[in-house]
C-alpha positions in Angstrom: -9.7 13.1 44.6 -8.6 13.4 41.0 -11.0 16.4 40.2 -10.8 18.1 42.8 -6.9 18.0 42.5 -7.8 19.3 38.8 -9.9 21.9 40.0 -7.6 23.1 42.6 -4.8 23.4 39.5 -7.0 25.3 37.4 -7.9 27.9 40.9 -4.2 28.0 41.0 -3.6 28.7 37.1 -6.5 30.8 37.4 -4.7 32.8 40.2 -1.3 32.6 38.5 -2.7 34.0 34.4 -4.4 36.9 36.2 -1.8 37.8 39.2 0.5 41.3 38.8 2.7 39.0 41.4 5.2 36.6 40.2 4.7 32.7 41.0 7.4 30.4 41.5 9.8 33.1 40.8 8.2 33.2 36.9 6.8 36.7 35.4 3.2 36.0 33.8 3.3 35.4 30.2 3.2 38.5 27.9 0.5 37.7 25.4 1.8 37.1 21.6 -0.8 34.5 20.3 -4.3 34.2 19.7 -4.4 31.1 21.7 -2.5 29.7 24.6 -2.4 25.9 26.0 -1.9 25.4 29.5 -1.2 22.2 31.1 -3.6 21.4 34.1 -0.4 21.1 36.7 1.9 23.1 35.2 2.4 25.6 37.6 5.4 27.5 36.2 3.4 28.9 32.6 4.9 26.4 30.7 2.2 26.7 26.7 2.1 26.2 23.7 1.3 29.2 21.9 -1.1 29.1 18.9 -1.3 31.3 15.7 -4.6 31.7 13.9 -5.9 28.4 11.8 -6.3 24.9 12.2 -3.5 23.4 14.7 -3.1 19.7 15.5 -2.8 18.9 20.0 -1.9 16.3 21.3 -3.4 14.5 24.4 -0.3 15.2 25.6 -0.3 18.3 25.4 -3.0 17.8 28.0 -1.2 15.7 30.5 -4.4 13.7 30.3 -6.0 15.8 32.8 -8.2 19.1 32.4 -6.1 21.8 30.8 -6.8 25.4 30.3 -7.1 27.7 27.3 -6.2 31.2 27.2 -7.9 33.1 24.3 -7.7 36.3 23.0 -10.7 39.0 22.7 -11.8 38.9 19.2 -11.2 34.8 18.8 -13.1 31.9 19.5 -11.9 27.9 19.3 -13.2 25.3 18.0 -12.1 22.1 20.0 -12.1 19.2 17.2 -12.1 15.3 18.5 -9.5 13.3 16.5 -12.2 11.4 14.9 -14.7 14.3 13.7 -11.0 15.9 12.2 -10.0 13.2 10.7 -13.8 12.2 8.9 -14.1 16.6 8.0 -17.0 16.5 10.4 -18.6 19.6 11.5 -19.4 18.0 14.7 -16.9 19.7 16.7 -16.7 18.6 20.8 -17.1 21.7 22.0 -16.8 26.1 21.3 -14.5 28.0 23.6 -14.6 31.9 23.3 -12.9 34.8 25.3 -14.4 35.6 28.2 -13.5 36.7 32.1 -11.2 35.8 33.5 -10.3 33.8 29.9 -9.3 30.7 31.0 -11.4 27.8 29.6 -10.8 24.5 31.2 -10.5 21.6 28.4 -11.2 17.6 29.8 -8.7 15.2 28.4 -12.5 13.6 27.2 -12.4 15.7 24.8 -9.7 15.3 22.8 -10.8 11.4 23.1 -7.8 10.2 24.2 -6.2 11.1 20.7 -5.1 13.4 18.7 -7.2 16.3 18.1 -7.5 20.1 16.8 -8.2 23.3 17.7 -9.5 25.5 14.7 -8.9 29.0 16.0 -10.8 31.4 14.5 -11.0 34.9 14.3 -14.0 37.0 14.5 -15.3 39.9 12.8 -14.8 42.3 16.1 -11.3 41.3 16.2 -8.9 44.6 16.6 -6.3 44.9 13.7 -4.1 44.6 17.0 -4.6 41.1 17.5 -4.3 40.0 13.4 -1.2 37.6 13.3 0.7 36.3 10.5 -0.5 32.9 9.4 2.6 32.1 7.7 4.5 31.0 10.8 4.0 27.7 12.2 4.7 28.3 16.1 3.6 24.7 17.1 5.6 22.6 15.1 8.3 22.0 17.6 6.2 21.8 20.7 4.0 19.2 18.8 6.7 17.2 17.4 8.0 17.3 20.5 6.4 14.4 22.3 8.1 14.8 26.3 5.3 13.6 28.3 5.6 10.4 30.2 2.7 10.4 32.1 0.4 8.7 29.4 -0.2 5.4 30.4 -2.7 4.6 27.2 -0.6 2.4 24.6 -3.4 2.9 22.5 -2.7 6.7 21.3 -3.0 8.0 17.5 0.1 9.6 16.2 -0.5 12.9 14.4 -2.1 12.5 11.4 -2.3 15.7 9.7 -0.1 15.4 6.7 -1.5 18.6 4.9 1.1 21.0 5.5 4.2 19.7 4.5 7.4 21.4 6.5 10.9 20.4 4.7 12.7 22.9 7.1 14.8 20.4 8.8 14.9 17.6 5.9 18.0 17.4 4.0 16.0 14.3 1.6 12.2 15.1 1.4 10.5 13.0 0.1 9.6 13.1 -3.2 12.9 12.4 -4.0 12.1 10.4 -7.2 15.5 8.9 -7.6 17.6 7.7 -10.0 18.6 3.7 -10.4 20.5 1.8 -11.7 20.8 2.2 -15.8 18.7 -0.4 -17.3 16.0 -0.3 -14.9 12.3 1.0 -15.3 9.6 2.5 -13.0 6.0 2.5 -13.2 4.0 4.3 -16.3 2.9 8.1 -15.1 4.0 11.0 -14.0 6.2 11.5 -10.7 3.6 13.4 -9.2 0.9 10.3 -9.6 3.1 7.9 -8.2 3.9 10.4 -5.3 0.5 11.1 -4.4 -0.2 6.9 -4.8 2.0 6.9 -2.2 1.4 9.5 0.5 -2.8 8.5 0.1 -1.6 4.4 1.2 0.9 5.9 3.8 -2.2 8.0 5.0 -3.7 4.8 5.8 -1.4 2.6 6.8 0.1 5.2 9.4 -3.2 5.7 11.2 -3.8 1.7 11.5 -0.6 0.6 12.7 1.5 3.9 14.1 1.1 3.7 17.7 2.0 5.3 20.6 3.0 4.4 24.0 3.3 6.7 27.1 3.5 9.9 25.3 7.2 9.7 23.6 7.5 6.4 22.4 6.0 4.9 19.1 5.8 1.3 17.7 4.7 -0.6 14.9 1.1 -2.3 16.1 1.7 -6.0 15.1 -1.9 -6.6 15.3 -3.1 -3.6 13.7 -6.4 -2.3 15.3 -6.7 -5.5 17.3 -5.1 -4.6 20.4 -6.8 -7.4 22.5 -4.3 -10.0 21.1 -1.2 -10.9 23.1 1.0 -9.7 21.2 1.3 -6.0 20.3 4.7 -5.2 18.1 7.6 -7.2 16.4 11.0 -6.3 15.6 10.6 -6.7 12.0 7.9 -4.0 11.7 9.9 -2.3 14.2 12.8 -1.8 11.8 10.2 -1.6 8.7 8.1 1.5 10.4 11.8 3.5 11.4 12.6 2.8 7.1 9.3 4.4 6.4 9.3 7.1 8.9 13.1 8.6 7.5 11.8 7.9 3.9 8.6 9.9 4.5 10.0 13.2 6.0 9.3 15.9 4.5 5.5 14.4 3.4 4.8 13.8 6.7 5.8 16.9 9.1 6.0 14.4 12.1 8.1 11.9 11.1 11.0 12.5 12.8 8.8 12.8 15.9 7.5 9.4 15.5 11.4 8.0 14.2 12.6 9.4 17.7 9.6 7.7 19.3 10.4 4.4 18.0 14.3 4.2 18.3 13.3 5.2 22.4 10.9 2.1 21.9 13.7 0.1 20.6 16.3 1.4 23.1 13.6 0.2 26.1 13.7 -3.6 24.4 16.8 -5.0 24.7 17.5 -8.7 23.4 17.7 -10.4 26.7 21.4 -12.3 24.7 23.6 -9.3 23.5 21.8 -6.1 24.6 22.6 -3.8 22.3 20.2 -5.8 19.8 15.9 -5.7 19.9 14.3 -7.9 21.5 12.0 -9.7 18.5 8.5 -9.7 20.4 6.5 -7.8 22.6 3.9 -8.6 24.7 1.1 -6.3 25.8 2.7 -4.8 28.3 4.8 -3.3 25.7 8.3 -2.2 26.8 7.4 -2.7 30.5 6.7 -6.7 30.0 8.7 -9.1 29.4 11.5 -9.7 26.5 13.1 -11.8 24.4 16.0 -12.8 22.3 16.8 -11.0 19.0 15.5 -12.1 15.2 18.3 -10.6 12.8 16.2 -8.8 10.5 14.6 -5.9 12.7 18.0 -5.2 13.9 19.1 -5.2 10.3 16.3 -2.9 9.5 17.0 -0.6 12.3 20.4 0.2 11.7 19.8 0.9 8.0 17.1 3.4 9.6 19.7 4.9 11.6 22.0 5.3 8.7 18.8 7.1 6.7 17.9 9.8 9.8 22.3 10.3 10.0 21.1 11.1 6.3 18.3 13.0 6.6 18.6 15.0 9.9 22.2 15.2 10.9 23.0 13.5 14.2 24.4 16.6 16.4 20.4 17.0 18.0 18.7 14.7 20.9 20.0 11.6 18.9 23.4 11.0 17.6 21.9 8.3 15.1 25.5 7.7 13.6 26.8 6.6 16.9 24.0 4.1 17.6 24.3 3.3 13.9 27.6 2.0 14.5 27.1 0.4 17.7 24.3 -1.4 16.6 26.1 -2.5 13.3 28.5 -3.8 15.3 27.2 -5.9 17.2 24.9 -6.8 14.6 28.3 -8.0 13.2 29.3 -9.9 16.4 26.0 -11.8 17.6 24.0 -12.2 14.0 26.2 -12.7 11.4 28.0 -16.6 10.9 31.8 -16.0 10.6 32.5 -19.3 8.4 29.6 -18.7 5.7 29.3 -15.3 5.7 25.5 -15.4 6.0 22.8 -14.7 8.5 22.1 -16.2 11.6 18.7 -16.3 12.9 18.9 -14.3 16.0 21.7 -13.6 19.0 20.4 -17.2 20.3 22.1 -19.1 17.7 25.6 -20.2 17.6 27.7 -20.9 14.4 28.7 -23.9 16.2 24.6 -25.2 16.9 24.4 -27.9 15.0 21.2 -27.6 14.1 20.3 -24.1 13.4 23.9 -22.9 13.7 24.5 -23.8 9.5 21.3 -22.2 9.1 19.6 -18.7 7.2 16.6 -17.2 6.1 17.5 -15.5 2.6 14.2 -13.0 3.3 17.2 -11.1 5.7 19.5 -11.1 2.4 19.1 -7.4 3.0 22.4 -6.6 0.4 21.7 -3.3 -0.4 21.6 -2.5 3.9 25.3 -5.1 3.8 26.4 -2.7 1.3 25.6 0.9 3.1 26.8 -0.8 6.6 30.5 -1.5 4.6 30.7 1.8 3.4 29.8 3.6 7.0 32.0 1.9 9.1 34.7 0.9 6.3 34.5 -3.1 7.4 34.8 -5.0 4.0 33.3 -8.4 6.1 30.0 -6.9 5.0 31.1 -7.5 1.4 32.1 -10.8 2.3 28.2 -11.4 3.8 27.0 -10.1 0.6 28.9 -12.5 -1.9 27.6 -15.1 0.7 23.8 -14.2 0.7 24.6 -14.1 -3.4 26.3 -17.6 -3.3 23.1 -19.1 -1.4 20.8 -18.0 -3.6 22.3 -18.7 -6.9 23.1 -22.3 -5.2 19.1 -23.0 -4.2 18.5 -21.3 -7.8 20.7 -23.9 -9.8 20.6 -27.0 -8.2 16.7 -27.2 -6.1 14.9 -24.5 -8.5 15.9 -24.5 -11.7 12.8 -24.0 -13.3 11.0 -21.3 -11.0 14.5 -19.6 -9.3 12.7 -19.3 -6.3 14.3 -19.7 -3.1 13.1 -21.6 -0.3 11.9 -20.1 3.5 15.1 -21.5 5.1 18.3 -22.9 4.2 20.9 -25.0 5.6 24.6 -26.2 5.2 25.5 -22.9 4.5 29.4 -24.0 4.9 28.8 -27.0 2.6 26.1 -28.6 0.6 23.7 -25.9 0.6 19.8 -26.8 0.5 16.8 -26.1 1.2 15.9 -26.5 5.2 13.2 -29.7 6.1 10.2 -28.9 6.7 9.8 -28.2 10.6 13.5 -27.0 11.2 11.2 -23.4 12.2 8.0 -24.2 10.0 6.1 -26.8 8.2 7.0 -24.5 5.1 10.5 -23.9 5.6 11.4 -25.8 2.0 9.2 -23.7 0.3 8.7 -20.0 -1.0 5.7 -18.9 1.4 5.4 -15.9 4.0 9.6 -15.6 4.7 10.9 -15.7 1.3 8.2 -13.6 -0.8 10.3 -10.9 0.5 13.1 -12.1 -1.5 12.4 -10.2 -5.1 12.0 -7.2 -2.9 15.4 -7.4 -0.9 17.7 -8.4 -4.1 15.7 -6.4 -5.7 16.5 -3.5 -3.9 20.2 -4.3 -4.2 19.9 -4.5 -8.1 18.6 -0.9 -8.0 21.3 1.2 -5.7 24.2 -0.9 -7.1 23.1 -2.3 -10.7 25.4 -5.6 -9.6 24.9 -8.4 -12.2 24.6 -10.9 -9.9 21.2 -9.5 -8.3 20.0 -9.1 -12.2 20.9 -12.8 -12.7 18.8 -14.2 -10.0 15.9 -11.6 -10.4 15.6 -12.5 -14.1 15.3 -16.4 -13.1 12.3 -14.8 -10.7 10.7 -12.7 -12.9 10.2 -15.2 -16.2 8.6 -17.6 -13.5 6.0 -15.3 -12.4 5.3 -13.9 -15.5 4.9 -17.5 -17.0 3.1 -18.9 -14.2 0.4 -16.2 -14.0 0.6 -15.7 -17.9 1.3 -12.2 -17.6 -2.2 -11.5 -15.2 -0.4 -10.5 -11.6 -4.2 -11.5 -9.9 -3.5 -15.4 -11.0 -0.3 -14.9 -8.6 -0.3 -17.4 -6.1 0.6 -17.1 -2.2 3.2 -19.9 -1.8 5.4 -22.5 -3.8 7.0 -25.3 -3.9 10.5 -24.7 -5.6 9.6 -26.8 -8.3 7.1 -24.0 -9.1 3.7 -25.9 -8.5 1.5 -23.6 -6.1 0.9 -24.5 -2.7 -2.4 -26.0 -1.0 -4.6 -23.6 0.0 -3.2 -20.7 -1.8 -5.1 -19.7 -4.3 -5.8 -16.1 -3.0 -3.7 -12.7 -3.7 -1.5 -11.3 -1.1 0.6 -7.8 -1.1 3.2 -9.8 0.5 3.6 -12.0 -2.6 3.1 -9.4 -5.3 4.0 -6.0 -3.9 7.8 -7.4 -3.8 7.5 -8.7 -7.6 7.0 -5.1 -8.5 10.4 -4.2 -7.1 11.9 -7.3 -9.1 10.5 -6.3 -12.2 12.2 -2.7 -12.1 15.2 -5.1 -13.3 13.9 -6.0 -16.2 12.3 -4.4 -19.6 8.5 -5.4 -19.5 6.9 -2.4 -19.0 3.7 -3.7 -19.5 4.5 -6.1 -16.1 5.4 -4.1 -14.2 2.6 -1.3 -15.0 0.2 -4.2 -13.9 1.8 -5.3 -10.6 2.2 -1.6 -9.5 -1.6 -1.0 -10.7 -3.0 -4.3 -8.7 -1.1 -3.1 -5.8 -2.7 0.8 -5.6 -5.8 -0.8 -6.4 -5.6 -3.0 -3.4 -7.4 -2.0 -0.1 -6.0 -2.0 3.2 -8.8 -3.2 4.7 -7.7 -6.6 2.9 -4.4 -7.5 4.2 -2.8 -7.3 7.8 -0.1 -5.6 9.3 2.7 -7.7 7.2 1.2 -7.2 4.0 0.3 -3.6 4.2 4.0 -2.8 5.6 5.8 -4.7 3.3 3.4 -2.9 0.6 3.8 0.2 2.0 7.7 -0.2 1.6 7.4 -1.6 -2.0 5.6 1.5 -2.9 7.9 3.7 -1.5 11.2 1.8 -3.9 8.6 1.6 -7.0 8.0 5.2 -6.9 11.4 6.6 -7.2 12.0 7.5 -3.4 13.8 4.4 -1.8 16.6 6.3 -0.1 20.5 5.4 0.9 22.9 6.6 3.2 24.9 7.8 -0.1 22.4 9.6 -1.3 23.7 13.0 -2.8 21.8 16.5 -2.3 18.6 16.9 -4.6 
């Protein structure tokens, strides 16, 4: 039934491309481009039109069904699988040329249920008639323009051709290269080194854990490749991949696409508490499965991503990201924040009045420099209240449980009185220690020391810093994965991990060892993706992006 539905669509398209008659009411196409792409059902002549060169489609594009091709006399294509493109293969699926009555039918097979290309290639019997100008680029918008909700494969491959940058519609490209606070440093080499560091990891990481789901929306995989596992995405990488995607435009010609794909990801999983929040997990079934309650730092995440694409592409398209901005701030504010200290809450399930996770935070969502840009866009000065409390926490673990390192434990309690490190097993056995939550510390007050330069983020990243320069004796590989406050490394981890070291690198900007820092950001290029998993490579990938000079704020002035 399903071919010979496609092959009655093609008869019909077929009918319709070489008809003097109109169909529908619709005039046949007048011929501008080289190359034309019809979709299989699409009656009406909707196509994207294609100029001669290499041109990325979509399986989209396709409707996942056989499609058609219109080409030109004097051209030929060469239909590329997503795979052979991305490896430079010459084994291309499959050669279409012009021929009666030109209409080449293309399998969604072939484009491999990803992303593909279509080299379009002129020949040497071409008529000056049919030479176009390859300066255009007539495919951007119907490419980043990702409508189709038909695709039911979560499995898709975003875009990954990066190669020809389009800054058209980006107010902040990236590079930005930045400037910080006074009295900070970057990483030894030029701009242009640590740019292309950056876009060569981003390469990577975007193809591993960029997904797509039922053609327009995007998501962070959780599990990377391994998409056998339960669950599939988290709201944490949620908010880490929208940060990336606004700090990336301009490198990566799609990134808008993909930010729009994954704010309609986030708008389809609602906390099931206060539903203008994300719901932290999802399950395999993706936004059509079941949800949860909210954890506070995707959302935090999120909305600083909203304030970045306000920023970056204006809000008066598709999206008006300044409005959700502000709605989600707000009830950020309402559900996640704790009223009495002034810190964070876990999620919209707890209450400041719990009593046992109600006095609680996790200082890894001590995002300041996100408290910061929320105060100045809606003009509420409680977010400088949650700063000085996320500062008054830290400095309180720093002088009176971890004097000698100034690291900062997983979890805390008594936030409204004698504050402490959380017991083990309030969450996790390593709640009183600085493991997987709070390596993400340096990095977060880190960040705040370089939009702001505020002393007390320099006080409690110096503390940081002598410890782990001391404690790995200047060699960032002896760096362990996990403490115990009192500095002594954990059991069992004696191994490197980006999520321990990339962060450090961000800390370090705060101080005046060159030399450190040089070696951190050296150890972290050097490391593969292939070694880490989706929270390390993210939170590496994010590092990177703030070592490099291109961490971006709502503030941010014109280049």
């Amino acid at each position: 039934m399903k071919h010979s539905k496609t092959f009655v669509g093609i008869l019909l398209l077929m009918f319709w491309m070489n008809s003097t008659f109109m169909v529908f009411g619709k005039k046949p196409h007048v011929r501008e481009y080289p190359v034309e792409l019809y979709e299989a059902y699409n009656y009406k002549g909707s196509f994207i039109g294609l100029k001669e060169g290499k041109h990325c489609i979509k399986n989209t594009d396709f409707d996942n069904k056989a499609s058609s091709i219109y080409i030109v006399p004097g051209y030929e294509v060469k239909l590329y699988r997503w795979k052979d493109a991305r490896e430079n293969s010459e084994n291309y699926t499959v050669t279409l040329k012009e021929s009666v009555p030109n209409l080449k039918s293309v399998d969604g097979k072939n484009m491999n249920n990803k992303t593909s290309y279509l080299e379009i290639i002129k020949l040497d019997s071409a008529d000056d008639k049919n030479e176009t100008d390859q300066s255009g680029n007539d495919t951007e918008n119907s490419n980043n323009t990702n409508t189709d909700t038909s695709t039911t494969n979560s499995n898709d491959q975003p875009d990954t051709n990066n190669s020809s940058p389009d800054n058209s519609g980006n107010k902040f490209p990236f590079p930005r290269n930045e400037k910080y606070a006074d009295g900070s440093i970057m990483p030894s080499g030029s701009a242009d080194t640590l740019n292309k560091q950056v876009t060569e990891f981003y390469d990577k990481w975007k193809e591993r854990y960029v997904g797509s789901w039922k053609g327009n929306l995007n998501y962070v995989k959780f599990n990377g490749d391994n998409l056998k596992k339960e669950k599939i995405s988290v709201s944490e990488g949620h908010g880490y991949g929208m940060i990336i995607m606004a700090s990336m435009a301009g490198y990566d010609r799609n990134a808008k696409s993909l930010f729009d794909g994954m704010f309609r990801w986030f708008k389809k999983c609602p906390s099931t508490i206060n539903k203008k929040l994300m719901s932290w997990l999802q399950l395999k079934e993706g936004p059509d499965g079941k949800q949860s309650d909210s954890a506070t730092d995707g959302d935090l995440d999120i909305a600083y991503a909203l304030l970045l694409a306000d920023k970056q592409w204006g809000s008066s398209g598709e999206i008006n990201y300044s409005q959700e901005a502000e709605t989600l701030i707000a009830a950020i504010m309402e559900s996640e924040i704790n009223k009495k200290s002034w810190t964070p809450l876990l999620g919209d399930w707890v209450s400041p009045d719990d009593k046992k996770y109600g006095d609680s935070t996790r200082p890894s969502d001590f995002m300041v420099a996100n408290f910061e840009a929320f105060m100045n866009f809606t003009g509420n000065k409680d977010w400088g209240k949650v700063v000085d409390g996320c500062y008054k926490v830290v400095t309180t673990i720093q002088e009176k449980h971890a004097k000698s390192s100034g690291l900062v434990s997983d979890f805390v309690v008594n936030t409204t009185g004698n504050i402490e490190p959380a017991p083990s097993g309030l969450l996790e056995e390593s709640d009183p220690n600085y493991y997987y939550n709070s390596c993400r510390v340096p990095w977060r007050i880190g960040t705040g020391y370089l939009v702001s330069g505020s002393q007390k983020a320099k006080a409690i990243l110096d503390k940081m810093n002598e410890f782990f320069k001391r404690s790995t004796q200047g060699n960032p590989e002896k760096l362990k994965s996990g403490y115990a406050l009192s500095g002594e490394a954990l059991p069992k981890s004696d191994y490197l991990s980006m999520a321990f070291l990339a962060p450090i690198g961000v800390s370090a900007m705060s101080g005046n060892d060159q030399e450190w820092l040089d070696k951190i950001w050296k150890k972290t290029v050097e490391q593969s993706l292939d070694n880490e998993q989706y929270f390390e490579n993210t939170i590496k990938m994010i590092c990177m992006i703030i070592m490099s000079g291109n961490w971006m704020t709502p503030d941010a002035k014109n280049p």
